[in-house]
Structures are given as structure tokens and as C-alpha cells.
N, C-alpha and C positions, 0 to 999 in steps of 0.2 A: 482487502484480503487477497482477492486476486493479485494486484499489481506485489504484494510481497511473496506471496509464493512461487510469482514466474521472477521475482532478484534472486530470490533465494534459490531460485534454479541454474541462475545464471552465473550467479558466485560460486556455487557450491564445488570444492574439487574432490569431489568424488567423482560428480557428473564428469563427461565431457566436456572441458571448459571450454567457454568463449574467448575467441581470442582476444586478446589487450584493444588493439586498434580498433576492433572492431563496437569492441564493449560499447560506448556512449552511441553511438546512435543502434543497438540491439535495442538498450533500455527507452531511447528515443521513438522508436517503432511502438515499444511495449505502451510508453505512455498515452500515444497520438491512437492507438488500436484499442484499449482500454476506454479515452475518453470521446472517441467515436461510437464504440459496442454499447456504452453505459451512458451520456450523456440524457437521451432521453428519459430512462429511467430512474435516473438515481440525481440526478444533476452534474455527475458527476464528481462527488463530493471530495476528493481526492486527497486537498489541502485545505486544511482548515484556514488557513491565513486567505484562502481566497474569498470566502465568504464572512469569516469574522469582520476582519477589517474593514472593507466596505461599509457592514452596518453600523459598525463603532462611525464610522466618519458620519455616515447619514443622519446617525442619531445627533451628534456633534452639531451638524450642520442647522438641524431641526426640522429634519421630518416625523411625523408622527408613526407609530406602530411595526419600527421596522422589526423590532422583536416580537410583537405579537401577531406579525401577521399568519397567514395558513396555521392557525390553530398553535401557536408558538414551536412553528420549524425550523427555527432558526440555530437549534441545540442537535439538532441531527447533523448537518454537516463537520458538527465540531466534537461530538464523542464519537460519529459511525468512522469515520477512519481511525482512531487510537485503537476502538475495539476491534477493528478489523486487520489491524496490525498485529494486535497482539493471537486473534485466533488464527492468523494465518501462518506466523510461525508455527505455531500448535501441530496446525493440520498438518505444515511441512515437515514438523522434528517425525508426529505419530507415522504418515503415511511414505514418507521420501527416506529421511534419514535413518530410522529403525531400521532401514531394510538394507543399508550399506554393507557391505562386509569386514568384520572388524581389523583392525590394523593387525598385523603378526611382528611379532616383536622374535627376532632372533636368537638373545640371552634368554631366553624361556618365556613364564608368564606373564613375568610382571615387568 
């Protein structure tokens, strides 16, 4: 949620854009600040391809319980960023974008 609502800051041209050059390592900061701030707490859960895979391979390989272990956590790092995706836009469009000022159109209203 976080790490969308600061792209979505960073893209956005209403805001102050960021410069081009600049852009990939702003978002590079963003990620490395983000999974420093959050890793303890959350795991960091960021990409689900980083913890699915792993256990898809584990299981493969034949270790036991890599889905059930901590109470079967293994489904949080894989819907809490889609859901967090999707309410971070949310909170972006209500809180950031509503508050834009609308475009004026010169041939009248419409």
C-alpha cells in the first residue's frame, strides 16, 4: 500500500514531477526505505513471487509443512500486497487526486 501510493506520487503530473533521470533510483530509494522500515514487521511481503516460489520449490523438493507452517502463513504474503495494491490506489484517487484542480478547457465546458 505504501510503496503504491509514494509511485503514484511520483508519477502523478499534477504533482511536481520527478525528473526522468532521476526516476529509477527515486523508486530504488523508495524500495530499499520501504524494505528496511517494514522488513521486521511485516516481512516484508512486497512480491509475492518472492515467497511463493521458494515454497512451490521446497515443497517439490520434499520438505514437509512448508504451507502449514505458522498457522498457514503462507497465504498472507500472497493476497496482502494485491490487497494493498489495490487500496492504495483507493486512498490515492480519495485523498491526492480529488483534491487536484480540474482541467479548464478553453472552448467552454465541455
Amino acid at each position: 500500500m505504501v510503496l503504491l501510493i509514494c509511485l503514484l506520487a511520483l508519477v502523478d503530473e499534477k504533482n511536481r514531477p520527478t525528473v526522468v533521470p532521476s526516476f529509477p533510483s527515486c523508486v530504488g530509494i523508495l524500495v530499499v526505505g520501504i524494505g528496511m522500515s517494514f522488513s521486521m514487521i511485516s516481512s516484508a511481503a512486497l512480491n509475492p513471487a518472492r515467497d511463493l516460489g521458494p515454497r512451490i520449490m521446497l515443497t517439490l523438493v520434499g520438505y514437509d509443512g512448508v504451507f502449514s507452517a505458522n498457522n498457514h502463513y503462507f497465504w498472507i504474503p500472497i493476497v496482502a500486497p494485491t490487497l494493498g495494491a489495490i487500496v492504495g490506489c483507493g486512498v490515492y484517487l480519495l485523498l491526492i487526486m480529488a483534491h487536484h484542480p480540474a482541467k479548464v478547457n478553453n472552448k467552454g465546458f465541455f
